[in-house]
C-alpha positions as CSV (number, residue, x, y, z in Angstrom):
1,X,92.6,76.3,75.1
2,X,90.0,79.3,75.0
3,X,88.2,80.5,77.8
4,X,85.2,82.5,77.9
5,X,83.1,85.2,79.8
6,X,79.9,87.4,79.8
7,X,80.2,90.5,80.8
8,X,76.8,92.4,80.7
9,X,75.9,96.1,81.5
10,X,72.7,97.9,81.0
11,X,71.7,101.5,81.0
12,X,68.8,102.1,83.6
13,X,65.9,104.0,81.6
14,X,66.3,107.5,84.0
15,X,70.0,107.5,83.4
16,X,71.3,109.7,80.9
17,X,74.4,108.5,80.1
18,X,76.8,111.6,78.5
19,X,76.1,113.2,81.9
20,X,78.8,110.9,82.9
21,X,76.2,109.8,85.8
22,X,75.5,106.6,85.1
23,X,75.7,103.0,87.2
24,X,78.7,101.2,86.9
25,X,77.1,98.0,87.9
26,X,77.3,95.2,85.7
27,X,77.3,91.3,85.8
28,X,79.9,88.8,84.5
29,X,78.6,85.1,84.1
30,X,80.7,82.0,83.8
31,X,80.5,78.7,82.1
32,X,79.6,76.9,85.4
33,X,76.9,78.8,85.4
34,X,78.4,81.5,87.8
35,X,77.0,84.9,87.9
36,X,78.7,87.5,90.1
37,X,78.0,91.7,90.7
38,X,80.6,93.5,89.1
39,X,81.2,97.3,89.5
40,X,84.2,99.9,88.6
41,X,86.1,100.3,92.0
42,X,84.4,103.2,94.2
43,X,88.2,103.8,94.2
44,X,88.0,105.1,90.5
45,X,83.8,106.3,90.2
46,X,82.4,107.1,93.0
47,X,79.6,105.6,94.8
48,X,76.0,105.7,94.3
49,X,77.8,105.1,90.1
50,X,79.9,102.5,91.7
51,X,78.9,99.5,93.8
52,X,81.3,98.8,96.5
53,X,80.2,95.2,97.6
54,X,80.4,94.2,93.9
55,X,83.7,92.7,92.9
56,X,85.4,95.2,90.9
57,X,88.1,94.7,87.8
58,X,91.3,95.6,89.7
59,X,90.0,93.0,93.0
60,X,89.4,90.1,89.9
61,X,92.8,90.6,88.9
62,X,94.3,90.1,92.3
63,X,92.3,87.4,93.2
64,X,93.1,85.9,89.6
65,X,96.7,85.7,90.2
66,X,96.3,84.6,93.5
67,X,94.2,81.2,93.0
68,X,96.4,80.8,89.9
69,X,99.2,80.8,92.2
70,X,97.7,78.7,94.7
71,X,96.7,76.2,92.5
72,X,99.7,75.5,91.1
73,X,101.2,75.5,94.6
74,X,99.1,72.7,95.5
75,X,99.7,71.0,93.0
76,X,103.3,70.9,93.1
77,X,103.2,70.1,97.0
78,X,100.9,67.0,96.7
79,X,103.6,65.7,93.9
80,X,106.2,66.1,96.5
81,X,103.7,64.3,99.2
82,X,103.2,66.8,100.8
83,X,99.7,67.1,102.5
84,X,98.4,71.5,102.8
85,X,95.6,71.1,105.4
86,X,94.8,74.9,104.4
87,X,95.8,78.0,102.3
88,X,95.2,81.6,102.8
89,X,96.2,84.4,101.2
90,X,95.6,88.0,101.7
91,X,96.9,89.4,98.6
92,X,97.3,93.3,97.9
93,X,97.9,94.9,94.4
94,X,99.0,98.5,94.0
95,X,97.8,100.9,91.0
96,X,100.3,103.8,89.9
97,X,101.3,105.1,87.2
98,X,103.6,103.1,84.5
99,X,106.7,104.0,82.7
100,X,104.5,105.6,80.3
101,X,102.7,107.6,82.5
102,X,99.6,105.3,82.8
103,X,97.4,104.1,85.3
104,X,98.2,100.5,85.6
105,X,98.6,97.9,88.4
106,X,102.1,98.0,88.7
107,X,102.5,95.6,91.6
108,X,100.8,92.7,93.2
109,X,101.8,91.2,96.6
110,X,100.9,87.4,97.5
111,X,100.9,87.0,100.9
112,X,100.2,83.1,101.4
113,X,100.2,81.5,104.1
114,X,100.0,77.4,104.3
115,X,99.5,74.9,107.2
116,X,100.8,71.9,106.3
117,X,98.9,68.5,108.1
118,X,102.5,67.3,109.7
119,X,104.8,69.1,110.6
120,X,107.4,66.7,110.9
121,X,107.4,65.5,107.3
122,X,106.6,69.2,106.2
123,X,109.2,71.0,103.9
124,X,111.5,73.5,105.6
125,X,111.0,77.3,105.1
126,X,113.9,77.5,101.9
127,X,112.0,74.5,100.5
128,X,108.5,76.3,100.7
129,X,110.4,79.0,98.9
130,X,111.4,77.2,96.6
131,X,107.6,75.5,96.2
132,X,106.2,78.9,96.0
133,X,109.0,80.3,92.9
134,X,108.3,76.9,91.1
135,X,104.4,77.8,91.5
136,X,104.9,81.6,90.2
137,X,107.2,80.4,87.3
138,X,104.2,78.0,86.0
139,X,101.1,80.0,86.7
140,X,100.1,81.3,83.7
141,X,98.2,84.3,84.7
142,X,101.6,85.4,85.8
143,X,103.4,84.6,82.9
144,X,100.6,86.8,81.4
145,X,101.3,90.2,83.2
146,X,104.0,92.8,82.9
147,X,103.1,94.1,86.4
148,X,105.7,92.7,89.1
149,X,104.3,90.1,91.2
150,X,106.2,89.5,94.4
151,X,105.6,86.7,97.1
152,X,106.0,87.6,100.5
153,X,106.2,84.8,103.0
C-alpha cells in the first residue's frame, strides 16, 4: 500500500528568507481532494512566521495516532456487536528531549472516551481495556513510532 501527500510552501515576494523571517505557512492537500492550512507550531517559530489556527506537524501526529486508534477501536467493537453511539478523544502529546538529546515527541496520551448505545449489553470496564490494547496493538501508526503511546481511560 502507498499513500500520498502534497505538502506545498511558497516564499512571499517581500520575504527575505536567510533573515530567518519568513512565513511558516504552508498547505498539505490530500487525495480526496482535501486541502488544509498547515504551519510550524507558534510553539517552535513564533507568530506573525507561524500561523496558530493552521494545523501544525506535531497536532497532525497526535491527531494521526488518535483516529488510527479509534478506527481500529471501532472496528473491533462492531465485530464483538457491540454498537459505540460516540467517540471522543482529547489526546495530548509531549515534546522533550530523547535519549540522544533530541527534540522529539516522546509521549502521546489517548484519552478516549466511548458511549456505548446500551448499556446493558455493553462490555465491562476490563473488557473495554482489553478493546482499547487490541486497538493499539493493530494500529499501524503506532506500530510506526518509537515515542510511547499510553491510553488513559
Amino acid at each position: 500500500m502507498k499513500y500520498t501527500t502534497r505538502v506545498l510552501w511558497k516564499k512571499g515576494a517581500a520575504e527575505g528568507f536567510t533573515d530567518n523571517k519568513y512565513s511558516r505557512v504552508h498547505q498539505w492537500s490530500f487525495d480526496g481532494g482535501v486541502a488544509v492550512k498547515a504551519s510550524s507550531s507558534p510553539q517552535v517559530v513564533p507568530v506573525p512566521m507561524s500561523d496558530a489556527s493552521a494545523i501544525d506537524p506535531e497536532e497532525a501526529f497526535i491527531a494521526a495516532l488518535s483516529s488510527c486508534h479509534m478506527l481500529f477501536f471501532l472496528s473491533i467493537a462492531a465485530s464483538k456487536s457491540y454498537v459505540i453511539e460516540a467517540y471522543e478523544d482529547e489526546a495530548e502529546g509531549i515534546m522533550d528531549k530523547n535519549e540522544n538529546g533530541q527534540m522529539a515527541m516522546t509521549s502521546v496520551t489517548l484519552r478516549p472516551r466511548v458511549i456505548f448505545s446500551d448499556l446493558h449489553t455493553a462490555p465491562g470496564q476490563d473488557e473495554v481495556r482489553e478493546l482499547h490494547a487490541l486497538a493499539h496493538k493493530r494500529c499501524f501508526l503506532a506500530n510506526s513510532v518509537q515515542s510511547k503511546i499510553n491510553i488513559s481511560l
